[in-house]
C-alpha positions as CSV (number, residue, x, y, z in Angstrom):
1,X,22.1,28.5,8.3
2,X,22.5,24.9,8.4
3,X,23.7,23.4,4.6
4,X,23.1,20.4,3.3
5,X,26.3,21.2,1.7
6,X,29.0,23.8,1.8
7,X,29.9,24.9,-1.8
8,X,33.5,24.1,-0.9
9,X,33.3,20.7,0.0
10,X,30.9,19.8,-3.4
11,X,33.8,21.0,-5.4
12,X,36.7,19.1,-3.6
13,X,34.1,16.1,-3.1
14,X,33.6,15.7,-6.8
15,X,37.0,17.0,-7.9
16,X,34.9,19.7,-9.7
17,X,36.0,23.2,-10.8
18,X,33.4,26.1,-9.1
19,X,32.8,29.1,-12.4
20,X,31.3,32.4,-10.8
21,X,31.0,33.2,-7.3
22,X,29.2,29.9,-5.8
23,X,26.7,30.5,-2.9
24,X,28.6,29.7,0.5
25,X,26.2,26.3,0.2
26,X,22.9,24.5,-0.8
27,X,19.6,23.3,1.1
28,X,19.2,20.7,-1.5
29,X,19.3,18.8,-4.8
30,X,17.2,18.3,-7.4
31,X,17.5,16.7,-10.5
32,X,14.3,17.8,-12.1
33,X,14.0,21.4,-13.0
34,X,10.4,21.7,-12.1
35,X,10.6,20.8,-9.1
36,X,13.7,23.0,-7.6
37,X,13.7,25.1,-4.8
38,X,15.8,28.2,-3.3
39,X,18.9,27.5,-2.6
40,X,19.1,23.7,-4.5
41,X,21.9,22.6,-6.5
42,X,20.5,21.4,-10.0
43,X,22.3,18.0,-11.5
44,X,22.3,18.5,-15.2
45,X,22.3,14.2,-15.6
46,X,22.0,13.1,-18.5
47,X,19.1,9.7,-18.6
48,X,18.2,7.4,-21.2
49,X,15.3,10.1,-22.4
50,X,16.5,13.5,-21.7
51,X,19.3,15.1,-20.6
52,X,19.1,17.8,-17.6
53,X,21.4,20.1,-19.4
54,X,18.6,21.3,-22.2
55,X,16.5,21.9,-18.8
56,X,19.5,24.2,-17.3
57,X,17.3,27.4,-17.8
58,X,14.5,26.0,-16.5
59,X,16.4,25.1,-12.9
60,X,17.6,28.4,-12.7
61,X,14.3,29.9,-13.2
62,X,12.3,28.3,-10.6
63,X,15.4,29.2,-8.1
64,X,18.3,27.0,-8.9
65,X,21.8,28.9,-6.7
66,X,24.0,26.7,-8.4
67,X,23.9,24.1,-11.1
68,X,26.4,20.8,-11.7
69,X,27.2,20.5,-15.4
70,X,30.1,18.2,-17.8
71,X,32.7,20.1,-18.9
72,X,31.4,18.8,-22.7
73,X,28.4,20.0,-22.3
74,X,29.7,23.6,-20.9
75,X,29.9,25.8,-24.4
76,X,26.1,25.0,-24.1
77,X,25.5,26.5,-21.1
78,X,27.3,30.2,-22.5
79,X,24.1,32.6,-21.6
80,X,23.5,31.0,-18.5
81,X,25.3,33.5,-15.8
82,X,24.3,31.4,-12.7
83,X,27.5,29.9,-10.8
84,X,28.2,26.5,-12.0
85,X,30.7,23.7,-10.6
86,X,32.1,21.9,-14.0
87,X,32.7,18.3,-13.7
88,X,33.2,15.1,-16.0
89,X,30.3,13.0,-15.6
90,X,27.3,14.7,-13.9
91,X,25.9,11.3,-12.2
92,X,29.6,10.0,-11.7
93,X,29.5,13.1,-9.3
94,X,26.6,12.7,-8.1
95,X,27.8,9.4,-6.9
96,X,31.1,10.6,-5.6
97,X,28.8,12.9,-3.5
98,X,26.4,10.0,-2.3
99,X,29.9,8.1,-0.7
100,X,31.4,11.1,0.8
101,X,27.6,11.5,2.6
102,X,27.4,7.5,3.8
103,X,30.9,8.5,5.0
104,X,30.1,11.1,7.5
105,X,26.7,9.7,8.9
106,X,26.2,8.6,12.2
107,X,22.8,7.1,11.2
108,X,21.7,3.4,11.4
109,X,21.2,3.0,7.6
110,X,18.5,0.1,6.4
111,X,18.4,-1.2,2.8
112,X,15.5,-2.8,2.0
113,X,15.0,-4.8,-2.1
114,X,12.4,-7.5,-3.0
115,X,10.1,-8.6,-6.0
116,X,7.3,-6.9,-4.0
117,X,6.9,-4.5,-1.5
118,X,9.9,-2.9,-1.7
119,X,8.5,0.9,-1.3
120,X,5.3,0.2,0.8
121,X,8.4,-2.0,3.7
122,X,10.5,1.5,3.0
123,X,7.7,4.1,3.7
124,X,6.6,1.3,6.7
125,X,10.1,1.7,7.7
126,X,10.0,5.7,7.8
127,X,6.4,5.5,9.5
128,X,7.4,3.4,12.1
129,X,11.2,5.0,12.8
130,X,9.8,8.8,13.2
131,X,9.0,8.8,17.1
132,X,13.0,7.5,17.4
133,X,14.9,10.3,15.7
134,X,15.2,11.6,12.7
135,X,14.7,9.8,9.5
136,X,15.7,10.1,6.2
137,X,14.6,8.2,3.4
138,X,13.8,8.0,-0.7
139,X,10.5,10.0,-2.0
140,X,8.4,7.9,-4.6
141,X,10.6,5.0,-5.9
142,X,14.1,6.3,-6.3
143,X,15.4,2.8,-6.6
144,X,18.0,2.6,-9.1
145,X,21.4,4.1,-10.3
146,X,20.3,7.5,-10.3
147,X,17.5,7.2,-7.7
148,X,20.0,5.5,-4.8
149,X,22.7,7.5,-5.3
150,X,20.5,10.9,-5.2
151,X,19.0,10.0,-2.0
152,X,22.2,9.2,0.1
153,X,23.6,12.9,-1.5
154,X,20.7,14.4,0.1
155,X,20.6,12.9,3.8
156,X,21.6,15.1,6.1
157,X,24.5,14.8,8.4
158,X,22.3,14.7,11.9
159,X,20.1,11.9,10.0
160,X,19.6,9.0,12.9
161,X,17.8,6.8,10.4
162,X,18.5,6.5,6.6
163,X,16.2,4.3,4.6
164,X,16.8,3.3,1.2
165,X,15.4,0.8,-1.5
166,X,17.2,-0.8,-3.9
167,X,15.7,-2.1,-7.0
168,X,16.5,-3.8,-9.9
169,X,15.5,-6.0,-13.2
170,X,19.1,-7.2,-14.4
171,X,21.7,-8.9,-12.7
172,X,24.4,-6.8,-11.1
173,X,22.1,-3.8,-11.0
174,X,21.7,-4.0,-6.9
175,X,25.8,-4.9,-6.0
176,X,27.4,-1.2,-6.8
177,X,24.0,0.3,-5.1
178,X,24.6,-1.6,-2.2
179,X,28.2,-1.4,-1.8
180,X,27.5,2.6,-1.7
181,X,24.8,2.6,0.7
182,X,26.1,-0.1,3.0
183,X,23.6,-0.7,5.1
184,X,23.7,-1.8,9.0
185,X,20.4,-3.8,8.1
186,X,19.0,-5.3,5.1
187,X,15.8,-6.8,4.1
188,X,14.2,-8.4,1.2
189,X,10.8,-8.8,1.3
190,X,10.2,-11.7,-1.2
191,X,11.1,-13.3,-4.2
192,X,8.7,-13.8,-6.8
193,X,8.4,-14.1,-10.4
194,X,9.4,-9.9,-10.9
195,X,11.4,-9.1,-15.1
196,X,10.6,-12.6,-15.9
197,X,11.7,-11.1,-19.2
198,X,15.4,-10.6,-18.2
199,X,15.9,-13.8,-16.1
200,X,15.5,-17.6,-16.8
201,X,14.1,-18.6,-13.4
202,X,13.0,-17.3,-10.3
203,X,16.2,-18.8,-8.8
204,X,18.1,-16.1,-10.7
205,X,16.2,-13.6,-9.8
206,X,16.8,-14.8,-6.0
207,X,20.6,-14.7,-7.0
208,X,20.1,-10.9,-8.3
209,X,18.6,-9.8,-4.5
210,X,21.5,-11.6,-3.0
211,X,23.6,-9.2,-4.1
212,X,22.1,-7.0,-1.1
213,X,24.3,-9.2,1.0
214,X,27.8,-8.4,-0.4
215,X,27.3,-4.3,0.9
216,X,26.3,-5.1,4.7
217,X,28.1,-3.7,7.0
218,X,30.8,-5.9,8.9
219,X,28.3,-7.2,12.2
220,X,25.3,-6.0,10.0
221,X,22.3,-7.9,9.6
222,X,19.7,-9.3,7.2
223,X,15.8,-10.0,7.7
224,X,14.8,-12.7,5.3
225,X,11.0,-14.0,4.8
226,X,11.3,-17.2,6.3
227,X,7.5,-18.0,4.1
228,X,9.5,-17.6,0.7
229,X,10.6,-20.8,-1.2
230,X,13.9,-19.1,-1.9
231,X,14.9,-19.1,1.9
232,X,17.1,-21.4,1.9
233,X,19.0,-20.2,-0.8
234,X,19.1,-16.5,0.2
235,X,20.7,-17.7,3.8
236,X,23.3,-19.8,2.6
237,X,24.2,-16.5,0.3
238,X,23.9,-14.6,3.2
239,X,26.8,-17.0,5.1
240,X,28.4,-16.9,2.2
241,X,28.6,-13.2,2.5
242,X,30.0,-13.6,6.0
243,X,26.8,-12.6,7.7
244,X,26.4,-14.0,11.1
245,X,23.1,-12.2,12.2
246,X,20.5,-13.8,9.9
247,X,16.7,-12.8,11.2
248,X,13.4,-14.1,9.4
249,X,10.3,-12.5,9.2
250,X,7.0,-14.1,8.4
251,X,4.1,-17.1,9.2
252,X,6.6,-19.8,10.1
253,X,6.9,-20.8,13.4
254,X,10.7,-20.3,13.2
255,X,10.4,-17.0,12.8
256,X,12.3,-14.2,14.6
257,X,9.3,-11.6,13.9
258,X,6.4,-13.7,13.6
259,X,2.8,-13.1,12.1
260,X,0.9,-14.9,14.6
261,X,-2.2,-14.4,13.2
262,X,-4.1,-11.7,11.1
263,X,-7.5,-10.3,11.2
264,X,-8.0,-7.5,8.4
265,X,-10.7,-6.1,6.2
266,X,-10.7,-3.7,3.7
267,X,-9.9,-0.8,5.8
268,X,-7.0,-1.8,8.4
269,X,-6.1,-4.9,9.6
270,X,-5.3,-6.4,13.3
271,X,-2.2,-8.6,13.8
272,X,-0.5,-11.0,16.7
273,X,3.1,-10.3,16.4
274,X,5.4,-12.2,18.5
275,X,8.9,-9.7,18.7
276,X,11.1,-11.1,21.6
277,X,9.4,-14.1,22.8
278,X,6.3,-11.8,23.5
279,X,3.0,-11.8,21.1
280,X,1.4,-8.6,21.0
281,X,-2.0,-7.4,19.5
282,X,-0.8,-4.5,16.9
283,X,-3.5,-2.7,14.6
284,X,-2.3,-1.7,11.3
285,X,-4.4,1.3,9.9
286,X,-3.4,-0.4,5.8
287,X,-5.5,-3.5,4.8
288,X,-3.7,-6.5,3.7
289,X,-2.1,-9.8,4.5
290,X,0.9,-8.9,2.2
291,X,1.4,-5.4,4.1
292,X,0.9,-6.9,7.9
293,X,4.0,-9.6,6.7
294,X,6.1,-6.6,5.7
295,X,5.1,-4.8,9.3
296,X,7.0,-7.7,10.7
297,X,10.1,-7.2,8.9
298,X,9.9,-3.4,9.3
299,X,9.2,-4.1,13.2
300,X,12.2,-6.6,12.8
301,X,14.6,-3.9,11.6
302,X,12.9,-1.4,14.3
303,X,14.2,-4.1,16.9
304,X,17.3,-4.6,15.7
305,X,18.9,-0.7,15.2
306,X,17.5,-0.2,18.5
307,X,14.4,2.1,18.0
308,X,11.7,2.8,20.6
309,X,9.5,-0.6,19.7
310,X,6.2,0.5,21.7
311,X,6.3,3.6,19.6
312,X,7.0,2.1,16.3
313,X,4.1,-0.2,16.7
314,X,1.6,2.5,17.8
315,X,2.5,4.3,15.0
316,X,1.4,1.5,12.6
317,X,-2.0,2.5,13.6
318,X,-1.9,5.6,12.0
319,X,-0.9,3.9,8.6
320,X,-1.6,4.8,5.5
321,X,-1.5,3.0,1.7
322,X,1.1,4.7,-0.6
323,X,-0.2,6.3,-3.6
324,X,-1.1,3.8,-6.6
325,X,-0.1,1.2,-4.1
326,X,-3.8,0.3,-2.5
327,X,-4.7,4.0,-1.6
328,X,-8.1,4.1,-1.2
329,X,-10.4,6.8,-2.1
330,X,-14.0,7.6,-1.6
331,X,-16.1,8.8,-4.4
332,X,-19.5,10.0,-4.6
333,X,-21.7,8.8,-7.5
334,X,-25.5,9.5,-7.9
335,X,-27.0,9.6,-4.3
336,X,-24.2,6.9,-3.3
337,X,-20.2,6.0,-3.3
338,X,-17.9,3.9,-4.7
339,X,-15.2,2.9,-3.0
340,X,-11.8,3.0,-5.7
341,X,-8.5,1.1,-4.7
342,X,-5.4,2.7,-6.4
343,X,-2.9,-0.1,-6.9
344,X,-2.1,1.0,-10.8
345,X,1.6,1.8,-9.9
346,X,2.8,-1.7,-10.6
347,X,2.6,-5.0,-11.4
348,X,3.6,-8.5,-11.1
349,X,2.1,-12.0,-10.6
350,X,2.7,-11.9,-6.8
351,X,1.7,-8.3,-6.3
352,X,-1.6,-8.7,-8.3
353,X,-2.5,-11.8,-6.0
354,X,-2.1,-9.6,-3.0
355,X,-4.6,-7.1,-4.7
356,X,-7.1,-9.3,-5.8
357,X,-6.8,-10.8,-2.5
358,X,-7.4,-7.2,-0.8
359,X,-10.2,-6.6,-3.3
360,X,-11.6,-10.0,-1.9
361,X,-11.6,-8.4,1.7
362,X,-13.3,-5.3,1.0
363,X,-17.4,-5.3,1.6
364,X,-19.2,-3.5,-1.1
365,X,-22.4,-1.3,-0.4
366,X,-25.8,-2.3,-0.9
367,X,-26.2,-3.8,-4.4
368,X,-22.5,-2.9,-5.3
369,X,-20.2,-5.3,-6.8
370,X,-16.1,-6.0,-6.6
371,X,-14.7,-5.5,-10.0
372,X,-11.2,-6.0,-11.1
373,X,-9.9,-3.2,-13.2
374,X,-6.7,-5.4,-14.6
375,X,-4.1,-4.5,-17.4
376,X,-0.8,-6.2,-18.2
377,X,2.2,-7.1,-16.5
378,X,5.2,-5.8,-18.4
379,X,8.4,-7.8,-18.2
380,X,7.4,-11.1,-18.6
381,X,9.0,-12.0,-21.6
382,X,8.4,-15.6,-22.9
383,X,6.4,-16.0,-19.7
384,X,3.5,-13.4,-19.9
385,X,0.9,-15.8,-21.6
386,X,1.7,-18.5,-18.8
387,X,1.2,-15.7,-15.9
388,X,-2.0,-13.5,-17.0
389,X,-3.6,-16.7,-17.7
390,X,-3.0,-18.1,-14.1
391,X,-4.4,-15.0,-12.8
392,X,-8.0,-16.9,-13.7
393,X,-7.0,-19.1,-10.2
394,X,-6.8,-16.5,-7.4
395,X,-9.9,-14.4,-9.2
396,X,-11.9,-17.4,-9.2
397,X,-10.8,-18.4,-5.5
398,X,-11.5,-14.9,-4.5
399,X,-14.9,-14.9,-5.5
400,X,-14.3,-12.1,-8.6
401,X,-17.5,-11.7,-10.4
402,X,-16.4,-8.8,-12.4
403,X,-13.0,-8.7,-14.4
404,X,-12.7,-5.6,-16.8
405,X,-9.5,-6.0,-18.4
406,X,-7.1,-3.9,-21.5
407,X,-3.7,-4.6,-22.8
408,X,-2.4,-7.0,-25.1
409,X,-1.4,-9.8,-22.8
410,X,-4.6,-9.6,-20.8
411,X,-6.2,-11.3,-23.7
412,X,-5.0,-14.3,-22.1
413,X,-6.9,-14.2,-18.6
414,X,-10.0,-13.3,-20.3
415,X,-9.8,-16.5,-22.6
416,X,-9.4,-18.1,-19.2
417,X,-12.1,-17.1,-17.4
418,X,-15.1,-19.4,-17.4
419,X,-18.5,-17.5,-18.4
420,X,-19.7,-17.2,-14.6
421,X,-17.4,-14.6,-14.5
422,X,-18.3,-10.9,-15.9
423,X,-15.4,-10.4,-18.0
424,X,-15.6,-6.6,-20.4
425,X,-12.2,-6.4,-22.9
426,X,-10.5,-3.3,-24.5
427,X,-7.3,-3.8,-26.1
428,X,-6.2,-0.2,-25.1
429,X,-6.2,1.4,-21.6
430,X,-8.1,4.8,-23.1
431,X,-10.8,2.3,-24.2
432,X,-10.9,1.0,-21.0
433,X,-10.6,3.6,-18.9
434,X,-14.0,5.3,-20.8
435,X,-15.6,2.1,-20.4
436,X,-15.2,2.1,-16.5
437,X,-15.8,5.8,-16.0
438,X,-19.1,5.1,-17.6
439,X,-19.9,1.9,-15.9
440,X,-19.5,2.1,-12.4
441,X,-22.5,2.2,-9.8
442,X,-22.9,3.5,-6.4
443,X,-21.8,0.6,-3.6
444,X,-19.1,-0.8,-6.3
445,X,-15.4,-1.6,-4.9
446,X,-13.0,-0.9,-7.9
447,X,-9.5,-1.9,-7.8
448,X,-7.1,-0.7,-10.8
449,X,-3.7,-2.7,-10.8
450,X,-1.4,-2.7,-14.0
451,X,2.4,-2.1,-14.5
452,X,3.1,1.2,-14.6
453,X,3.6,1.3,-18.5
454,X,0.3,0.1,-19.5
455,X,-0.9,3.8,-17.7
456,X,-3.7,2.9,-15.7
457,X,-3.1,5.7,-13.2
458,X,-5.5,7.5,-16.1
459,X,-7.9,5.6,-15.2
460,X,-7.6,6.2,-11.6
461,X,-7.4,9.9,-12.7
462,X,-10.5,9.9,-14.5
463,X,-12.8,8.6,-12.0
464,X,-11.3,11.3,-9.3
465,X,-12.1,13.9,-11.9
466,X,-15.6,12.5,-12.6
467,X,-16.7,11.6,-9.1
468,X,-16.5,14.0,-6.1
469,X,-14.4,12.8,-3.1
470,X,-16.6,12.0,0.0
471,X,-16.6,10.7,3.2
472,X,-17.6,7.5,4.8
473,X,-20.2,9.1,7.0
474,X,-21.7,11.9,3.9
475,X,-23.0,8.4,1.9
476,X,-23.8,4.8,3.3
477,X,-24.5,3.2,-0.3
């Protein structure tokens, strides 16, 4: 059998001492007990919340062969007869792990940060990369110091493409991600007004995703959206960084990988690219503007790590929305359907523009309506009156007759919405979510988008479990 890992080179990787008879090597890691499998290695890390070692038992129960522990928390473990490997800091190995993988892959490795779109331009990225090799690359958002480090221990040593997203919402969270990763090709998708809570400007925050810069690869490259106000700044940084191959992405006419034009509805969308001096009709199977200007910086980095480009834009066709990221789902209700937009992962002013903007696109049934399922946007700090109530613009633009809103900063976009405009309040998302399971009607487009905090994905939930799924062709209102 192929391993992941051989038992022997964990132990010398992470200058860890083996107790028992370790397996000759692992398939896998996990950090979550429930979700081991035969032959994984379980990391006991220890998070802000829980700690893995209390879940120890657990791992070995659903099939753990070996688990990492600290040597503090070892008396602990005393009942548990499984082999372990002892170490000092369970993520500080981890991390030790995650270099000594970047150090024997062969595989083009793309980084990819932003205020928005950071996962959709990564699962893009993994799409479009498939037909070239074999690709590797982060499940759900694993985006930060134990997330990162995690995915690069598990990429396997054939890997020809390794993806990974780096997050962050302080300054200096992205610079020791990066610099283990260090990617051949980076991107950031935008900057916008993302932890407004933790940063004084958007200008800081642009300062914060130049850090991407300082763990390229010597001749590596960066993909920068030429569209963004903080261009400027970001490719002086990059020079600063010593990067000579600066591409852009975006409307501009200057731009390397150019949106030509764009033709979309609420479905999939059909854009002109122009890659290489050519333009090229490409159909995109996600609807959105904002997801058609990150195909161009995924088909930038496609380009430029020398993947089969015909291929990569074929496979855009058979795109898909990421879960809670404007997956779409039909429901059945009474002899009709509504049509429900899942965007409740996360939220920000730019990101919520983008899905009232998709909401905008999408052509309800007979008699149905577009309503705006909206809930706060955490993070904000002494901003988060200013930007709910400027949400009013882009609704109003967009044509947004109904707005049903919860959370406690959404109180100021419904002060600012005129009375033409339907607006239902509930100051908790239970409330709200009872509210809209009760009040939708067949040929209604429903879009839920809130910060992941605020929980809306219950209210997602609860009209999945209330209204059967159907298909487009079982109900035409």
């Amino acid at each position: 059998m192929s391993w992941l890992w051989t038992c022997d080179e964990m132990v010398s990787t992470m200058g860890g001492r083996p107790l028992g008879t370790p397996p000759e090597g692992i398939s896998g890691i996990a950090i979550d007990s429930r979700s081991i499998g035969p032959d994984e290695a379980f990391f006991a890390i220890k998070g802000d919340r829980v700690d893995g070692h209390d879940f120890a038992s657990i791992a070995v129960a659903n099939g753990a062969s070996v688990i990492v522990v600290s040597e503090a928390k070892l008396p602990a473990m005393g009942r548990l007869t499984i082999p372990m490997i002892v170490v000092e800091d369970v993520l500080v190995a981890l991390g030790k792990l995650a270099t000594a993988s970047r150090e024997r892959s062969k595989a083009q490795i793309i980084a990819v940060t932003g205020s928005v779109g950071k996962t959709t331009t990564k699962e893009m990225l993994r799409h479009v990369l498939s037909p070239s090799g074999k690709v590797h690359a982060a499940v759900a958002s694993f985006n930060n110091h134990w997330g990162v480090p995690l995915t690069l221990a598990r990429m396997p040593e054939d890997t020809d493409y390794g993806i990974f997203e780096i997050g962050m919402n302080h300054p200096g969270e992205i610079r020791p991600l990066v610099r283990m990763v260090r990617p051949h090709t980076a991107i950031i998708t935008t900057i916008a007004a993302a932890h407004m809570g933790h940063f004084a400007s958007i200008e800081e925050i642009a300062a914060a995703k130049a850090e991407i810069f300082e763990g390229v690869e010597p001749g590596g490259a960066v993909i920068l959206n030429r569209d963004n106000k903080q261009f400027a700044f970001l490719e002086e940084r990059a020079q600063a960084a010593g990067i000579a191959r600066i591409y852009t992405f975006g409307q501009h006419a200057k731009a390397d990988f150019r949106l030509a034009d764009f033709d979309g509805d609420g479905q999939s969308s059909t854009i002109w690219a122009t890659l290489n001096g050519e333009t090229l009709e490409v159909h995109i199977g996600a609807p959105g503007r904002h997801i058609a200007e990150n195909a161009m910086a995924a088909l930038g980095a496609c380009a430029l790590v020398g993947a089969d480009l015909p291929k990569a834009i074929e496979a855009l066709d058979e795109l898909r929305p990421v879960k809670g990221r404007g997956e779409q789902h039909r429901l059945g209700i009474g002899e009709g359907m509504l049509t429900l937009i899942d965007e409740s992962y996360n939220a920000n002013p730019a990101s919520v523009r983008a899905a009232i903007a998709l909401l905008a696109a999408s052509e309800p049934k007979i008699s149905g309506r577009r309503i705006a399922v909206l809930g706060d946007m955490l993070e904000m700090g002494e901003f988060a009156a200013k930007v709910h109530e400027d949400l009013a613009g882009p609704i109003l633009a967009a044509g947004i007759e109904h707005v049903w809103l919860a959370g406690a900063e959404m109180v100021a976009l419904r002060d600012a919405l005129p009375e033409s405009v339907h607006v239902e309040y509930r100051p908790t998302t239970e409330e709200l979510r009872d509210f809209v399971v009760r009040s939708v009607l067949p040929g209604d487009v429903v879009m839920v988008k809130s910060s992941l905090g605020i929980g809306f994905g219950k209210i997602v939930s609860a009209l999945i479990d209330n209204y059967p799924a159907v298909s487009d062709t079982e109900r035409q209102f």
